[in-house]
N, C-alpha and C positions, 0 to 999 in steps of 0.2 A: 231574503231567506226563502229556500226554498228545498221543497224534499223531505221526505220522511223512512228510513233506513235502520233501525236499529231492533235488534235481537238482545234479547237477555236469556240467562240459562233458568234464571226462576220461572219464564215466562211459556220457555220452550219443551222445559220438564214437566209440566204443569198434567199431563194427561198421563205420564209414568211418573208421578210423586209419590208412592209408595214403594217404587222399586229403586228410589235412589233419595229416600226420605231422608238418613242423617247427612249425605252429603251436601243435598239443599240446605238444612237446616243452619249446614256449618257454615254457606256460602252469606244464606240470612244474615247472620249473627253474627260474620266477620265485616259484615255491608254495614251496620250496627256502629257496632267499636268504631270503625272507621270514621265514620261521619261526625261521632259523636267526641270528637275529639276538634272538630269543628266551634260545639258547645253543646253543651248534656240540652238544653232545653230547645224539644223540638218546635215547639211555640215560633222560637225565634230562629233555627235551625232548619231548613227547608226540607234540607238532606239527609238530615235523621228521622226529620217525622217520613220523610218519602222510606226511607230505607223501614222504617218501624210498620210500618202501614203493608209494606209488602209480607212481612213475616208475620204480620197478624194475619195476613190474606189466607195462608198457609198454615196457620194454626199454632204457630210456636206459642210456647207457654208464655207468659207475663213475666213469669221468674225471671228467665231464658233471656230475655227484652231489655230488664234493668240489670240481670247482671252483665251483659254485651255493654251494657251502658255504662257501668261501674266501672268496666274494663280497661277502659280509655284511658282511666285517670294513672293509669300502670306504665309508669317511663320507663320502664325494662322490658314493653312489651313491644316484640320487634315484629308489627301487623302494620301495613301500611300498603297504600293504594297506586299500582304502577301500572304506567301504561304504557303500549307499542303501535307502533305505525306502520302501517308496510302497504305494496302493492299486489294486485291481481290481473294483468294484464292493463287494463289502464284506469283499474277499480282501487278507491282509496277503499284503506281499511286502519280503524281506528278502536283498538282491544285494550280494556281495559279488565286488571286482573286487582283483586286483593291477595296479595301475599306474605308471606314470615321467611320467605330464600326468595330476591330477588331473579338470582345467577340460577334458579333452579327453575323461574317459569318462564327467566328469557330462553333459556336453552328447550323448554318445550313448546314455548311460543315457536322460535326457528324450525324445531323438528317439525311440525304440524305444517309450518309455510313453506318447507322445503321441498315436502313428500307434496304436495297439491299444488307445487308451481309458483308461488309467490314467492315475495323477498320483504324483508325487514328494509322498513325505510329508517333515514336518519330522522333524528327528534324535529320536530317544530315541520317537517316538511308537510303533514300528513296532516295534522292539527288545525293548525290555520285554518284551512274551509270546511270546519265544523262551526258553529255556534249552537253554547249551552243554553236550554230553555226550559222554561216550565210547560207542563201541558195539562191540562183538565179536559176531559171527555163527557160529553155528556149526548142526548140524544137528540136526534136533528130536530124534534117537533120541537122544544123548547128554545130553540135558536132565537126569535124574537124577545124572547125573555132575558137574554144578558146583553142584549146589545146599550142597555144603559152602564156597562160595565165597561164598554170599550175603551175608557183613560187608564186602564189597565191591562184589555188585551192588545196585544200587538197583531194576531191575526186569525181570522178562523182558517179551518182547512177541513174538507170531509176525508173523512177516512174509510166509509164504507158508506154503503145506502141508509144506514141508519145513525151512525155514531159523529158528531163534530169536535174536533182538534181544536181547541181553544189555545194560543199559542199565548204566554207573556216570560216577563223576567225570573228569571229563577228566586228573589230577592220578593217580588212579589207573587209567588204561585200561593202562598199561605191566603193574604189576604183576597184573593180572586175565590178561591175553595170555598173559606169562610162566608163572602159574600155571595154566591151562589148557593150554597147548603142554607142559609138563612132565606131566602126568598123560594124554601121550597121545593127547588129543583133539583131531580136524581143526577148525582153523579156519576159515569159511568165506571169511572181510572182515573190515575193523579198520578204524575212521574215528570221526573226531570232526562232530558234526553238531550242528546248531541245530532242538529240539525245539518246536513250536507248545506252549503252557499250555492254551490254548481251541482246540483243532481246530472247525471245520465242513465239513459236507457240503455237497457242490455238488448238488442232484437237475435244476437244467436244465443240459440236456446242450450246448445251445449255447454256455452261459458256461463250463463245464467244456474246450468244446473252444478256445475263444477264450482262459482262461488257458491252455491248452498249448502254444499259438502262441505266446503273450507271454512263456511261458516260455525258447521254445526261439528265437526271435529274440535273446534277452537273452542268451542260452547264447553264442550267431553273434557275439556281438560281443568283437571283440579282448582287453579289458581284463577280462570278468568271467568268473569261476569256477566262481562254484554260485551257486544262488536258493534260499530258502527260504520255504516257503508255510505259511499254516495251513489250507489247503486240505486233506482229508483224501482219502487215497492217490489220485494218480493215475496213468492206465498211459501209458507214451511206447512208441511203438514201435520 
């Protein structure tokens, strides 16, 4: 496993969230319902405490929280989690969108990979050389501090000069959080992300900036949430 690529819209709007507040909020709270249909109890649900955890990050009400959670339990409610694959020159790309019209965000998925060059891949071709994982971040001076944890992590990785990528199963990201927040130590971030197998490097800088554009158009559009790349690290400003 190797590589770390991935962009979210909560993540990326973060510094204009008051000029596209309700639309985050809606992106929140349909991340929510979604997971939560997984199983209401984030305890045991990795993916709703991950997804609940972001929307507190952001401030959404409590109310907001458990009624997204209540939501789930609504079998006429037609929200569900879709994803697409496609390429960029010889860049995987892996979009994942919450929607209520399928046939309405693949048609804008297309628009957006058309006008910038890409193409929609078939299912399963794209996927493949990602693996789902857990991640806790915490800060590098504490590094000696969970290495008693390692029957848990699968791997560290630095992600800046300050911050470590603590890599394990998505199945176990609960109990690694738990065990670390108990012994003390800050956590930085906690999310579940989709790891590239085979990273590569971009070195022309024009395709490098042409996928950031494709990234962050695909970010603009209503129904998707995050993109994953095997694009090896890029910076968004």
């Amino acid at each position: 496993m190797a590589g770390h690529s991935h962009w979210a819209q909560i993540k990326r709007k973060k510094a204009v969230f008051d000029a596209k507040k309700s639309q985050l909020i809606g992106k929140l709270v349909n991340a929510i319902t979604v997971a939560a249909r997984e199983g209401n109890n984030p305890e045991t649900n990795p993916k709703l405490r991950n997804a609940i955890e972001r929307a507190k990050e952001f401030k959404v009400p409590l109310e907001n929280i458990e009624r997204a959670i209540k939501k789930a339990e609504d079998k006429n409610l037609n929200l569900e989690e879709a994803w697409y694959e496609a390429y960029f020159e010889n860049i995987s790309l892996l979009i994942k969108a919450i929607t209520d019209n399928k046939n309405r965000t693949l048609n804008n998925v297309k628009s957006v990979l058309n006008k910038k060059g890409a193409k929609l891949a078939n299912p399963g071709s794209v996927r493949w050389s990602f693996e789902e994982k857990g991640v806790v971040e915490i800060y590098k001076k504490n590094e000696n501090d969970v290495l008693e944890f390692m029957d848990i992590i699968e791997d560290i990785k630095e992600k800046n000069k300050e911050i470590l990528m603590l890599i394990t199963s998505v199945k176990n990201l609960n109990e690694l959080k738990n065990k670390i927040s108990n012994k003390g130590i800050e956590i930085f971030d906690s999310y579940i992300e989709f790891f590239s197998i085979n990273p590569i490097e971009i070195k022309d800088q024009e395709i490098k900036e042409e996928l950031k554009n494709l990234i962050n158009e695909l970010l603009d559009l209503e129904d998707v949430d995050e993109v994953f790349t095997n694009a090896k690290a890029l910076t968004f400003n």
